[in-house]
N, C-alpha and C positions, 0 to 999 in steps of 0.2 A: 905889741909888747907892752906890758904893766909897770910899772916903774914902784917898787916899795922900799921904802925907806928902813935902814936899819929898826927903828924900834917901832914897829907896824908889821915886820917878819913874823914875830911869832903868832899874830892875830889871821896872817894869811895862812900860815900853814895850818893853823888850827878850823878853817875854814875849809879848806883841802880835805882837810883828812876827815870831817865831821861829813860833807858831801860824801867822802867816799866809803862811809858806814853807813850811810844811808843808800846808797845802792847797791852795797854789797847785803844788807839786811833783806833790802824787795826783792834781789837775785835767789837769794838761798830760800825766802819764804816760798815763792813762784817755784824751786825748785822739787820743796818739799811736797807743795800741792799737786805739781807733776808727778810726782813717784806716787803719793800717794793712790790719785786716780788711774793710774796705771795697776797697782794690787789690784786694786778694787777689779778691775775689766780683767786680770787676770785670775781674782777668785771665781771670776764669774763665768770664767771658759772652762777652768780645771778642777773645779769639786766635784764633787762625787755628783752624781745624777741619779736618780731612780722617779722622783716626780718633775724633780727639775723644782721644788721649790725652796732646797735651800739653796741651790746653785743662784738661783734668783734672789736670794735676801739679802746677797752681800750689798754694804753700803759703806759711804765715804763720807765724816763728819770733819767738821773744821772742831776742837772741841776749847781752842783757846787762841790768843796772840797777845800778846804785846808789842811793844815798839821792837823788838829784836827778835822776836822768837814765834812760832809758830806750833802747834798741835793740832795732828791729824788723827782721824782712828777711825780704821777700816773693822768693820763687825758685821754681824749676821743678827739683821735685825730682830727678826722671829725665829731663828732657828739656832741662836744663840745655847743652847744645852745639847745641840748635836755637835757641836765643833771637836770640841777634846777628844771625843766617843768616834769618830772618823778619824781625826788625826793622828789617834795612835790606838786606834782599836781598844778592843773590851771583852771582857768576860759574856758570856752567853748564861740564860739563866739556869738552863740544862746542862749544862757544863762545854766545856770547849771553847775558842776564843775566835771570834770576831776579826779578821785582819785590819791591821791598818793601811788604810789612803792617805798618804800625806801629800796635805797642798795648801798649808797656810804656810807650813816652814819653805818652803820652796817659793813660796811667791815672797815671802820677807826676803828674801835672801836676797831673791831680783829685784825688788825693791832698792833695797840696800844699795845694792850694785850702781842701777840707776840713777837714785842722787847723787852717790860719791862722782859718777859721772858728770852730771849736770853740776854740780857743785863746784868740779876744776873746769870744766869749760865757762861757768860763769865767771870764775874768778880772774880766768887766763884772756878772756875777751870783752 
């Protein structure tokens, strides 16, 4: 046990709590990279398929951080102008409309889900 003296209190709690933003910071970045790489494996099972090459382009970028914060972005490397045009369908040029595959909104969702997950269990543990 530590012994602190009344006017040393505030120095130690501010040492407590500065430790415990800094591992609460690496939990939620580490979280956010899990969710993220998770889209990613999940764009990669459930896109549309016909060559299998945009199903294969999906990718996982770190695209920023700082001391707090973190930025990921999951995108279609080269096949970036087909996303929209899948994901909710399109006019045909003969007329009539193209159905939409949706599976970028459905894996964000699960995304979502997932961090919010990891997110209280890292807090809670």
């Amino acid at each position: 046990m530590t012994t602190i003296r009344p006017n040393e209190l505030s120095d130690a709690v501010m040492e407590g709590l500065q430790e415990y933003a800094t591992l609460t910071a690496y939990e939620l970045k580490k979280a956010v990279k899990e969710a993220g790489q998770g889209a990613k494996k999940e764009l990669k099972t459930t896109a549309p398929k016909k060559t299998g090459a945009y199903r294969k382009s999906w990718t996982y970028r770190q695209t920023g951080e700082t001391a707090n914060t973190i930025n990921v972005t999951i995108h279609s490397k080269d096949r970036y102008m087909l996303t929209h045009l899948l994901e909710n369908g399109h006019a045909k040029r003969g007329g009539g409309r193209v159905p939409a595959k949706p599976h970028i909104g459905k894996a964000q969702e699960n995304a979502e889900k997932a961090l919010k997950s990891k997110i209280e269990r890292a807090l809670k543990g």
